[in-house]
N, CA, C, O and CB atoms as a CASP TS submission, in Angstrom:
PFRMAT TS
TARGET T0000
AUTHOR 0000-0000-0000
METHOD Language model
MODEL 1
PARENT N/A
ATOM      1  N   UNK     1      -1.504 -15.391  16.737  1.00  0.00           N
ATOM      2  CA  UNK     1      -0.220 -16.035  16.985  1.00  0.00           C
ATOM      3  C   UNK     1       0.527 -15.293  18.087  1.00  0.00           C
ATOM      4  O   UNK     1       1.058 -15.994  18.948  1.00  0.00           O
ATOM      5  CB  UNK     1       0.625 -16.086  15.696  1.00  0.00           C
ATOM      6  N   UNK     2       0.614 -14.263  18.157  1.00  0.00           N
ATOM      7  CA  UNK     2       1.172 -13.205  18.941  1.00  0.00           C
ATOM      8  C   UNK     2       1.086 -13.884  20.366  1.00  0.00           C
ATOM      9  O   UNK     2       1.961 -14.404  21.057  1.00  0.00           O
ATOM     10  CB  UNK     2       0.348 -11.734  18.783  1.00  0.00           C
ATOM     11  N   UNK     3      -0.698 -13.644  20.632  1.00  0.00           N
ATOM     12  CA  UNK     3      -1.148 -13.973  21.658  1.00  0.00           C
ATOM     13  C   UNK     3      -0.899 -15.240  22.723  1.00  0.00           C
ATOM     14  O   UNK     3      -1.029 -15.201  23.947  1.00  0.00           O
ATOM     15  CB  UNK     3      -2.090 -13.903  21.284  1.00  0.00           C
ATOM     16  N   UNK     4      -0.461 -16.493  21.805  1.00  0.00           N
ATOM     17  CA  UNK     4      -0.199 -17.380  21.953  1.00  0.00           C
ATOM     18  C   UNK     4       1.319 -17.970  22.329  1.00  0.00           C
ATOM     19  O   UNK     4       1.534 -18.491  23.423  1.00  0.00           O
ATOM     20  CB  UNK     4      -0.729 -17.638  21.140  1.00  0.00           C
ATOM     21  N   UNK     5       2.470 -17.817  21.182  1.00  0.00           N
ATOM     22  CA  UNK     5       3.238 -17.840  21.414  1.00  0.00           C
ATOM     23  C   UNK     5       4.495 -17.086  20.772  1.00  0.00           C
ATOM     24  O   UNK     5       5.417 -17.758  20.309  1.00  0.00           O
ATOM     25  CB  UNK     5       3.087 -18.719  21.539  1.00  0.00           C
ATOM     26  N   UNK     6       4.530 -15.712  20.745  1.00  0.00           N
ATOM     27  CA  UNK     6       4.835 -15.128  20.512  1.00  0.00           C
ATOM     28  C   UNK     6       5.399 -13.972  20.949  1.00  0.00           C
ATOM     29  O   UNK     6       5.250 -13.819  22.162  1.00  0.00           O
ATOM     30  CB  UNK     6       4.397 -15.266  20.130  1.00  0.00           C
ATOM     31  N   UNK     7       6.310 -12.639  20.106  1.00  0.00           N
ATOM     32  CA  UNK     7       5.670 -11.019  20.274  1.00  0.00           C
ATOM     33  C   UNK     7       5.902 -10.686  19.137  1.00  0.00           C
ATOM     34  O   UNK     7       6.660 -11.253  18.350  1.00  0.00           O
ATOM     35  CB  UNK     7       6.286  -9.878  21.328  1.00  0.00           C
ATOM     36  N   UNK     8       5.292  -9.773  18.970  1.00  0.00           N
ATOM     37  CA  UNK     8       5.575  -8.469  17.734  1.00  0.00           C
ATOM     38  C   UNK     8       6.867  -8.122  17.641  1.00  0.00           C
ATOM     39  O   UNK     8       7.580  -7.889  18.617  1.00  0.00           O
ATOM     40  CB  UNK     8       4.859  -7.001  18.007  1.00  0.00           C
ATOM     41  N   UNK     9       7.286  -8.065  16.263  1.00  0.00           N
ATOM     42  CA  UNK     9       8.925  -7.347  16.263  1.00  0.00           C
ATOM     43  C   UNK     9       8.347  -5.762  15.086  1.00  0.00           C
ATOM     44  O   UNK     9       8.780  -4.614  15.175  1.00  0.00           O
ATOM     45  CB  UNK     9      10.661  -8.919  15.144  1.00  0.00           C
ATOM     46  N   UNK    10       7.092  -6.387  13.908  1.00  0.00           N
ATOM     47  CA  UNK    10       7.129  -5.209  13.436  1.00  0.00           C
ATOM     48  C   UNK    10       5.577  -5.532  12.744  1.00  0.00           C
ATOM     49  O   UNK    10       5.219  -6.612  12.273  1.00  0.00           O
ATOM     50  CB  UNK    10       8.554  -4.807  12.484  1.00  0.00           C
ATOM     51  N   UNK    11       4.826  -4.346  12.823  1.00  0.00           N
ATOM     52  CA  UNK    11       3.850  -3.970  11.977  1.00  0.00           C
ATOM     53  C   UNK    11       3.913  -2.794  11.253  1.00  0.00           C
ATOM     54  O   UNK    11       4.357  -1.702  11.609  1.00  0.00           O
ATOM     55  CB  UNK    11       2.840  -3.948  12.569  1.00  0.00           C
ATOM     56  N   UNK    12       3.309  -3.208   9.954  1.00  0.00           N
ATOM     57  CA  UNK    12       3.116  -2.114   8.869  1.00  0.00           C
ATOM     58  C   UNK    12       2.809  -2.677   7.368  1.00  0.00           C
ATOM     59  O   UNK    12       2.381  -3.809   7.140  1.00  0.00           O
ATOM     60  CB  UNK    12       4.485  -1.214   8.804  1.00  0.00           C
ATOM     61  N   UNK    13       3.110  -1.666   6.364  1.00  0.00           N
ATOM     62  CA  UNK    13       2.374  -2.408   5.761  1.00  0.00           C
ATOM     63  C   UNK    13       3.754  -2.317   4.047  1.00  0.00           C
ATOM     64  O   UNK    13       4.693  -1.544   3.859  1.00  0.00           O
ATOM     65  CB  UNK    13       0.436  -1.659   5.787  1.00  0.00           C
ATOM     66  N   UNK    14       3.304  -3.290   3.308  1.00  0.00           N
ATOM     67  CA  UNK    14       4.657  -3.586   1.678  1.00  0.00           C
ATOM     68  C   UNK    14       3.936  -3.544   0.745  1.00  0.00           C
ATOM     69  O   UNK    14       2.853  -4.121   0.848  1.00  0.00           O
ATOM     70  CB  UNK    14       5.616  -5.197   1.348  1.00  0.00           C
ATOM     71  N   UNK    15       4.138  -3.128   0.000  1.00  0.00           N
ATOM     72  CA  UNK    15       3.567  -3.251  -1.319  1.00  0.00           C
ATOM     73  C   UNK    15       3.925  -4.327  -2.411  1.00  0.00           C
ATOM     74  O   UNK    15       5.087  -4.328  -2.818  1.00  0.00           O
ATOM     75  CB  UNK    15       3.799  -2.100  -1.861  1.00  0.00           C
ATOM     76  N   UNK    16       3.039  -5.241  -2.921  1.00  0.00           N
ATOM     77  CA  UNK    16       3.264  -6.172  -3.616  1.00  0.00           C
ATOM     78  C   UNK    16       2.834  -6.597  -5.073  1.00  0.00           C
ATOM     79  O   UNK    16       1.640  -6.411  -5.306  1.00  0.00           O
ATOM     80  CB  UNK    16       3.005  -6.836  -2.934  1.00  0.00           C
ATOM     81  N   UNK    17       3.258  -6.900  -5.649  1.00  0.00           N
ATOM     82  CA  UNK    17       3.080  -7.316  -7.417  1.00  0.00           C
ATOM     83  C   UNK    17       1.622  -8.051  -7.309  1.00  0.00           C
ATOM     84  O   UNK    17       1.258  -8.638  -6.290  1.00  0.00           O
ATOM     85  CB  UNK    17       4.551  -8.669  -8.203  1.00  0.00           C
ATOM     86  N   UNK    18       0.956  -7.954  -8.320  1.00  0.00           N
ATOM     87  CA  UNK    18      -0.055  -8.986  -8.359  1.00  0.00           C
ATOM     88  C   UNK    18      -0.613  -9.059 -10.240  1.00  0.00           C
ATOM     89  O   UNK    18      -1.166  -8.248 -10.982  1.00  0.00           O
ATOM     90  CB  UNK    18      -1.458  -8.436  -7.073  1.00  0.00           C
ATOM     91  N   UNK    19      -0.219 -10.153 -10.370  1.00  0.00           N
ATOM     92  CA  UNK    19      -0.443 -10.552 -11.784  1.00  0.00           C
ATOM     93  C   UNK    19      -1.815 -11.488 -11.912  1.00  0.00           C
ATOM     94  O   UNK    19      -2.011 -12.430 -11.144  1.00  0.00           O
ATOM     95  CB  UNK    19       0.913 -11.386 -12.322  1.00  0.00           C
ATOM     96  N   UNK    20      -2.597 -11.176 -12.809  1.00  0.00           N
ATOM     97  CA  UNK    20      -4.212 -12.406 -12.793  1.00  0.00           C
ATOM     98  C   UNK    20      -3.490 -13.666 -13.300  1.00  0.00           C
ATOM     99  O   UNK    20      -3.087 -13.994 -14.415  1.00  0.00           O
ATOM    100  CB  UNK    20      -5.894 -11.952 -14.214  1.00  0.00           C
ATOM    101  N   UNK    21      -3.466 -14.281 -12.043  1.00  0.00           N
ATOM    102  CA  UNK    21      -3.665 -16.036 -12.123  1.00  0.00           C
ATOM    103  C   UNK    21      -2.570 -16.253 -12.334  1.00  0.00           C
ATOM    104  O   UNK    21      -2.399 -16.712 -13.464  1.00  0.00           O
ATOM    105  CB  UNK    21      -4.577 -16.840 -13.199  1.00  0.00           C
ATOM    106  N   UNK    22      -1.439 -16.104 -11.589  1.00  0.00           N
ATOM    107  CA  UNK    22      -0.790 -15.916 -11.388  1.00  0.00           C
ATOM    108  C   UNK    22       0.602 -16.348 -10.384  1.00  0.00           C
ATOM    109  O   UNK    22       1.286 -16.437 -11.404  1.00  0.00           O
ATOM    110  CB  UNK    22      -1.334 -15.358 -11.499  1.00  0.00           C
ATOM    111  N   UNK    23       1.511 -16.659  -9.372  1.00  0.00           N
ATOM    112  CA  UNK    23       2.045 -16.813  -8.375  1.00  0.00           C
ATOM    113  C   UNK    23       2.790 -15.941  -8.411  1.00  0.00           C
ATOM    114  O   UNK    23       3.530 -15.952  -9.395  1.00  0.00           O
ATOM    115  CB  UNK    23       2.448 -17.816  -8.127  1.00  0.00           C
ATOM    116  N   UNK    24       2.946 -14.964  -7.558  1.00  0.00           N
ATOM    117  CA  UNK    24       3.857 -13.634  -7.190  1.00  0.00           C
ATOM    118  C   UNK    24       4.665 -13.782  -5.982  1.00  0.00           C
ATOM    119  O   UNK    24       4.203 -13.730  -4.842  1.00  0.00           O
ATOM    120  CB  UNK    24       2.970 -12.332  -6.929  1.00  0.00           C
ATOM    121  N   UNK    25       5.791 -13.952  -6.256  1.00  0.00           N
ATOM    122  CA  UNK    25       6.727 -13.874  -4.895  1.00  0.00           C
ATOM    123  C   UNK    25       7.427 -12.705  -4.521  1.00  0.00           C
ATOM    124  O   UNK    25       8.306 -12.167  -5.195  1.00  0.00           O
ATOM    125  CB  UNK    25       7.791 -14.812  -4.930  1.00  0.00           C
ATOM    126  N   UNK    26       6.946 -12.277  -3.267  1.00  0.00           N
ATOM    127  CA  UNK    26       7.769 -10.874  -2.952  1.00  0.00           C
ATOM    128  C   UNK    26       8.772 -11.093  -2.047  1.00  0.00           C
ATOM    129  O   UNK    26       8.649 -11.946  -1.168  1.00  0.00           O
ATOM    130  CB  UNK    26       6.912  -9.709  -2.338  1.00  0.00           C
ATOM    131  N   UNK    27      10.100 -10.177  -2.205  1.00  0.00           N
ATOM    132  CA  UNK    27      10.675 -10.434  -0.829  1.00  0.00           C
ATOM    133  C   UNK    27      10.676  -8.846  -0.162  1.00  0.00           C
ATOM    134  O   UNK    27      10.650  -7.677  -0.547  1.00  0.00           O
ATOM    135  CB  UNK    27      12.374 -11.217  -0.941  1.00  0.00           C
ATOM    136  N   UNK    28      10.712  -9.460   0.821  1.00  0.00           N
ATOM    137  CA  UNK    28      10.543  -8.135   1.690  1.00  0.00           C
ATOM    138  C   UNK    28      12.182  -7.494   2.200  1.00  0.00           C
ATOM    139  O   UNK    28      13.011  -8.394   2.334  1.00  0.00           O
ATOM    140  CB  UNK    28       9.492  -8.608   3.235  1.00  0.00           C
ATOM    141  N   UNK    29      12.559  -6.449   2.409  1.00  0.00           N
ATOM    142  CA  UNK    29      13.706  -6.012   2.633  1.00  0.00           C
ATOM    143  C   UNK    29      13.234  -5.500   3.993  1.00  0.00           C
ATOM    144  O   UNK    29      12.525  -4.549   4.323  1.00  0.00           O
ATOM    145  CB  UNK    29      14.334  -5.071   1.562  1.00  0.00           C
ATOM    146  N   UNK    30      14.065  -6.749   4.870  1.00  0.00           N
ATOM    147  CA  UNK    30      13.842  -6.251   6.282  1.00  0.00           C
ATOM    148  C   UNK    30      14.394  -5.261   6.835  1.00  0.00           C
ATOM    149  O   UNK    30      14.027  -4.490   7.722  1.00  0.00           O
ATOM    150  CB  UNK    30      14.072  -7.031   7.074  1.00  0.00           C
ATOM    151  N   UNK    31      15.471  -5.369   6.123  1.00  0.00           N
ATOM    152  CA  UNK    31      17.158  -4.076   6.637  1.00  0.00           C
ATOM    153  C   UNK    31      16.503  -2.585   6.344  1.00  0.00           C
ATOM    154  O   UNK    31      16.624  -1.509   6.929  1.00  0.00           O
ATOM    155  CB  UNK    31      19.138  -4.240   5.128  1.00  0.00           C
ATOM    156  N   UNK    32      15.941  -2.897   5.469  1.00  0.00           N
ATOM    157  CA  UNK    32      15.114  -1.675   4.477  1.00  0.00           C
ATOM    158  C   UNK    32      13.886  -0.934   5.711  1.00  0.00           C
ATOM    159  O   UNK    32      13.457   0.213   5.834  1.00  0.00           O
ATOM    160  CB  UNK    32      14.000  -2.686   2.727  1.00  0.00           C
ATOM    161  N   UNK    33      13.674  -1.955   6.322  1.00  0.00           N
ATOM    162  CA  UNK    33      12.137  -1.342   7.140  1.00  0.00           C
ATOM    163  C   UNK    33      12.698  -1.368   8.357  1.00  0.00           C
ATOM    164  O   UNK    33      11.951  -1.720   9.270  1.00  0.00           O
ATOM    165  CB  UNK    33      10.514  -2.336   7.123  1.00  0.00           C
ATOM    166  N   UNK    34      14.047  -1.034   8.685  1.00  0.00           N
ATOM    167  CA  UNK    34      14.748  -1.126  10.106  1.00  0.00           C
ATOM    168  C   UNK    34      14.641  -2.133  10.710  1.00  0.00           C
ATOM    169  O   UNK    34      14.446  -1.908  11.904  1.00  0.00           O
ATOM    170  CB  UNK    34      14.402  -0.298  11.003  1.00  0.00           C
ATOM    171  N   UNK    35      14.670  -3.024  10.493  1.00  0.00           N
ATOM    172  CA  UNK    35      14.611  -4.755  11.244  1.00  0.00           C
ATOM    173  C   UNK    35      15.644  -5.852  11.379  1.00  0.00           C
ATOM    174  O   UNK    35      15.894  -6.611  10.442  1.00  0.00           O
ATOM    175  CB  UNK    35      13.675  -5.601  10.520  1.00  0.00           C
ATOM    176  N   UNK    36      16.304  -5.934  12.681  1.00  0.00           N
ATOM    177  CA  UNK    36      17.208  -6.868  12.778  1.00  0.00           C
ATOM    178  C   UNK    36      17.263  -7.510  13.420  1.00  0.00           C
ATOM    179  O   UNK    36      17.357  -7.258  14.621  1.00  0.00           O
ATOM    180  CB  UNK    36      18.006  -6.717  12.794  1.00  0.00           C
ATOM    181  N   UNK    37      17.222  -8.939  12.796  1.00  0.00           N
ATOM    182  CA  UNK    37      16.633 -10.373  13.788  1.00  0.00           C
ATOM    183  C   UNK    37      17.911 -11.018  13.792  1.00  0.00           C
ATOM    184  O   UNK    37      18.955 -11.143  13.152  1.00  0.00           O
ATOM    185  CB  UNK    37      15.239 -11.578  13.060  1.00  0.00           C
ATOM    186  N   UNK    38      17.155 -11.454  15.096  1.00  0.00           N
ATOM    187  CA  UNK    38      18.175 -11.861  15.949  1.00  0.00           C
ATOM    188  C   UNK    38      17.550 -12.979  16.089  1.00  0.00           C
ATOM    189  O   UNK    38      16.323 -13.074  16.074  1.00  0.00           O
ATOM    190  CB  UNK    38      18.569 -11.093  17.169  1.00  0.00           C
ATOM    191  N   UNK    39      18.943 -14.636  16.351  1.00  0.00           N
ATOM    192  CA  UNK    39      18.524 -16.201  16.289  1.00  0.00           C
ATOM    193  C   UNK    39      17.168 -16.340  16.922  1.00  0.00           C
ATOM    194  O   UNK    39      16.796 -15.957  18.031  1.00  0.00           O
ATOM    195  CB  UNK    39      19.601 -17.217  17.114  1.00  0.00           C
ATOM    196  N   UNK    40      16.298 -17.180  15.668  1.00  0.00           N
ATOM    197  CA  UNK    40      14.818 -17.935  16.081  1.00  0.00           C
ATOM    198  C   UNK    40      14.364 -17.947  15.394  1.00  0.00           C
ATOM    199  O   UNK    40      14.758 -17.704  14.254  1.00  0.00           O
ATOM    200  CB  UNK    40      13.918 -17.656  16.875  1.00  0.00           C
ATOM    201  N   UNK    41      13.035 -18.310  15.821  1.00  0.00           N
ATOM    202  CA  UNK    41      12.252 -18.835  14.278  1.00  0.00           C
ATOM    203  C   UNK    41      10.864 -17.691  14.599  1.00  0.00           C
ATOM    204  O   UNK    41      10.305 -17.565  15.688  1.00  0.00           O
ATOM    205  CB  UNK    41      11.627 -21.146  14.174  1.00  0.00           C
ATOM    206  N   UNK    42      10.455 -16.778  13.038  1.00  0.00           N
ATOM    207  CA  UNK    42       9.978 -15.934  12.762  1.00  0.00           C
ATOM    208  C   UNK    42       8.876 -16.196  11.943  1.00  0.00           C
ATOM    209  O   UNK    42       9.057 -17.070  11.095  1.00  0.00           O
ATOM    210  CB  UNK    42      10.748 -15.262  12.434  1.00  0.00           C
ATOM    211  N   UNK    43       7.562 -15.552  11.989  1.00  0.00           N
ATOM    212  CA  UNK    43       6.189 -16.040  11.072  1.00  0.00           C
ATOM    213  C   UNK    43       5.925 -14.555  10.773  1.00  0.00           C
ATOM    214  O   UNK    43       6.050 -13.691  11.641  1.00  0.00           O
ATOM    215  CB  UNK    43       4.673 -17.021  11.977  1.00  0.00           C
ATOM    216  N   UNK    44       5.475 -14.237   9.232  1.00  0.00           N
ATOM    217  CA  UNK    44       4.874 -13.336   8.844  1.00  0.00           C
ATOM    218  C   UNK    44       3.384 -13.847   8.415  1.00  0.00           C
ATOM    219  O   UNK    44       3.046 -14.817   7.737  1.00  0.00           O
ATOM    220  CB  UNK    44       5.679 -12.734   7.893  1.00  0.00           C
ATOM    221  N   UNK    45       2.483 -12.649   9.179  1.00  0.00           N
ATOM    222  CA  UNK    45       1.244 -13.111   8.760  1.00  0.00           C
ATOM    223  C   UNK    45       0.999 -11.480   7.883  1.00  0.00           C
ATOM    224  O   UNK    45       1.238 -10.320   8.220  1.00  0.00           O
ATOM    225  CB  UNK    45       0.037 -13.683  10.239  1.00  0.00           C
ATOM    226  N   UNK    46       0.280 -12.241   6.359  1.00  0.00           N
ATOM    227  CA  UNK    46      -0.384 -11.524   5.702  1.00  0.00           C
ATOM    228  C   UNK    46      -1.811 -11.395   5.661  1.00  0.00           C
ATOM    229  O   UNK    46      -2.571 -12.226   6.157  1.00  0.00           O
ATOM    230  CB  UNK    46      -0.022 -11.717   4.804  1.00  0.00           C
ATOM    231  N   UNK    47      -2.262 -10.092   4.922  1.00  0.00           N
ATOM    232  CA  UNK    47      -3.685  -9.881   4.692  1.00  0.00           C
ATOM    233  C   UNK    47      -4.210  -8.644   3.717  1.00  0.00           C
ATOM    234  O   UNK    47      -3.899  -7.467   3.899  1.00  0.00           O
ATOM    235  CB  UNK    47      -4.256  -9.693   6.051  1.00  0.00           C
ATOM    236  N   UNK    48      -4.836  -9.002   2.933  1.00  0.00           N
ATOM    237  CA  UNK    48      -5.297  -7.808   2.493  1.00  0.00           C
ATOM    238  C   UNK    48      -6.007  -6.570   2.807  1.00  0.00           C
ATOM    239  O   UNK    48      -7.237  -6.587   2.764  1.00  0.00           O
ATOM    240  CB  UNK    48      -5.711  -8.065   1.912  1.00  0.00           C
ATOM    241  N   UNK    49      -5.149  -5.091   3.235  1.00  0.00           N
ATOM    242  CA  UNK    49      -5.535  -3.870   4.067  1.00  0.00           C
ATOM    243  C   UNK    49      -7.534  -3.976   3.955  1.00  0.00           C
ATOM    244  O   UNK    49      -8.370  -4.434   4.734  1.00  0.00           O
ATOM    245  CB  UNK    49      -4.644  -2.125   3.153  1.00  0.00           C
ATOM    246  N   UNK    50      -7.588  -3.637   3.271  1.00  0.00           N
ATOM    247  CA  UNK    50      -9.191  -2.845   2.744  1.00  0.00           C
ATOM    248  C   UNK    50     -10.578  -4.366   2.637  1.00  0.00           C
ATOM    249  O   UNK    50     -11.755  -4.263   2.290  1.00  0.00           O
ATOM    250  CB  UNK    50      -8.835  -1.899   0.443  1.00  0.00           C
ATOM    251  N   UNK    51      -9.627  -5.947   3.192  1.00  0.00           N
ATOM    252  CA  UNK    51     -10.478  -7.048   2.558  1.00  0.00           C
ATOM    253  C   UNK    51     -11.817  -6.840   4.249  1.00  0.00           C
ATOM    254  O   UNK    51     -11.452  -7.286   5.336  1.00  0.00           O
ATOM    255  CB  UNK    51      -9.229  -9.119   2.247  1.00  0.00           C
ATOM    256  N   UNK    52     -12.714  -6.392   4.154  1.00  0.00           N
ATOM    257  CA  UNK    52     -13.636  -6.131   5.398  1.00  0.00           C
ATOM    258  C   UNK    52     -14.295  -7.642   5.676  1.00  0.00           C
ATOM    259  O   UNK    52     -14.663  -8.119   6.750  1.00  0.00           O
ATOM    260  CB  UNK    52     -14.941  -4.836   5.042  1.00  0.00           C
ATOM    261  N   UNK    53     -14.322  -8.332   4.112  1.00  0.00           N
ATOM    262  CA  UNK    53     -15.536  -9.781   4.755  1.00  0.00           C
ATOM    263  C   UNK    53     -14.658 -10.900   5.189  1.00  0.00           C
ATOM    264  O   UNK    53     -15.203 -11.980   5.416  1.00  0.00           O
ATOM    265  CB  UNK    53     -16.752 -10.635   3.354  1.00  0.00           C
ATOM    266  N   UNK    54     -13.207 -10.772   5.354  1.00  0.00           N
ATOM    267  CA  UNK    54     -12.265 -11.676   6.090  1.00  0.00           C
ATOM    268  C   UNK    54     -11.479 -11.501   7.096  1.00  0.00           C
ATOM    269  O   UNK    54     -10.606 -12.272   7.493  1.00  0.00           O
ATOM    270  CB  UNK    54     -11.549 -12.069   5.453  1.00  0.00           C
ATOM    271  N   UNK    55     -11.850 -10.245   7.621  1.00  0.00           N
ATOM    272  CA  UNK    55     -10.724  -9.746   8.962  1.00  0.00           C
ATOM    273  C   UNK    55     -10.660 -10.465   9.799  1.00  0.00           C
ATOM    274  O   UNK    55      -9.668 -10.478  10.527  1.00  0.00           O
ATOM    275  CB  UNK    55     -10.924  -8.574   9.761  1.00  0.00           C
ATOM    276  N   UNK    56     -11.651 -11.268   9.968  1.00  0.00           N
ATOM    277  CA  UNK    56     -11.641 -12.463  11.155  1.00  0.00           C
ATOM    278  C   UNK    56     -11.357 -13.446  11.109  1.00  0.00           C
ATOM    279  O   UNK    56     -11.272 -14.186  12.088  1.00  0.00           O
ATOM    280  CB  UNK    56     -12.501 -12.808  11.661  1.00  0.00           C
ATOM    281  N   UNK    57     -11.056 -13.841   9.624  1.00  0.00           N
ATOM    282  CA  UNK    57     -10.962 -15.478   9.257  1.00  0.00           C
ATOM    283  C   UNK    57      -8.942 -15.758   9.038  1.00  0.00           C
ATOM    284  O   UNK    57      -8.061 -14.899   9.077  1.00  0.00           O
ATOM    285  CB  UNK    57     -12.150 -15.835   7.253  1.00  0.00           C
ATOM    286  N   UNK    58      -8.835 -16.980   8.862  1.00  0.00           N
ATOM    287  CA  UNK    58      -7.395 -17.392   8.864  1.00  0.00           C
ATOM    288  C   UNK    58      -6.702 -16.056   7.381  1.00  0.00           C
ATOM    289  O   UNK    58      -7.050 -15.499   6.340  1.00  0.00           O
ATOM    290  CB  UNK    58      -7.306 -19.593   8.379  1.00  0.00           C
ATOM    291  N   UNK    59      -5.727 -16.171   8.198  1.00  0.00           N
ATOM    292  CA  UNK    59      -4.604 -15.251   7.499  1.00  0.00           C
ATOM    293  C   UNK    59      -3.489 -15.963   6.674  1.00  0.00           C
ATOM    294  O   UNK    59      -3.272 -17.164   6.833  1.00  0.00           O
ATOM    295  CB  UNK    59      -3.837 -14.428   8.611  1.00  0.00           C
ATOM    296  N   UNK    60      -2.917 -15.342   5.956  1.00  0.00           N
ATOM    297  CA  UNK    60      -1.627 -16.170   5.077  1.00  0.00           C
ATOM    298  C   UNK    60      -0.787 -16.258   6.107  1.00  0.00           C
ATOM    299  O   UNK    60      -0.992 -15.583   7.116  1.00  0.00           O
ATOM    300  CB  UNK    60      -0.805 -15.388   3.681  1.00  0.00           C
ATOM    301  N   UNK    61       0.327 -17.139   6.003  1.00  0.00           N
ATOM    302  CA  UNK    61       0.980 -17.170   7.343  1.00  0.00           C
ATOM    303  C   UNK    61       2.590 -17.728   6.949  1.00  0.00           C
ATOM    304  O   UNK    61       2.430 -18.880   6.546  1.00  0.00           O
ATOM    305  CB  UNK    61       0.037 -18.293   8.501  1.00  0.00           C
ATOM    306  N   UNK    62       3.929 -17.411   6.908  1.00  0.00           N
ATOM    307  CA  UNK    62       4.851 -17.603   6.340  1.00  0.00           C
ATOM    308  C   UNK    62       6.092 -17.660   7.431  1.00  0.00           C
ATOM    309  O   UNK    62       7.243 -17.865   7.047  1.00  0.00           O
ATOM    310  CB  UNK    62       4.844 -16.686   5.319  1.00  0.00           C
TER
END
């Protein structure tokens, strides 16, 4: 996405709940990770750190 139409405002990484079978909603505290956005429209893409047999394939995308 970046590449396309985009830039980076922040990488790193959150820690999140995960219950079996489940729907887990996290919110992220942007203020918290030094981040202040400014008017537009913003996409977080997720992924699991350590997942090796999907690094290449589509990502969660929010």
């Amino acid at each position: 996405m970046e590449e396309e139409v985009g830039s980076k405002v922040w990488e790193g990484t959150v820690e999140v709940g995960s219950k079996l079978n489940q729907d887990v909603t996290t919110a992220i505290p942007l203020k918290d990770i030094g981040l202040t956005l400014k008017p537009g429209a913003y996409a977080m893409i997720a992924r699991v750190p350590d997942d090796k047999e999907n690094q290449w394939g589509p990502f969660a995308t929010q």
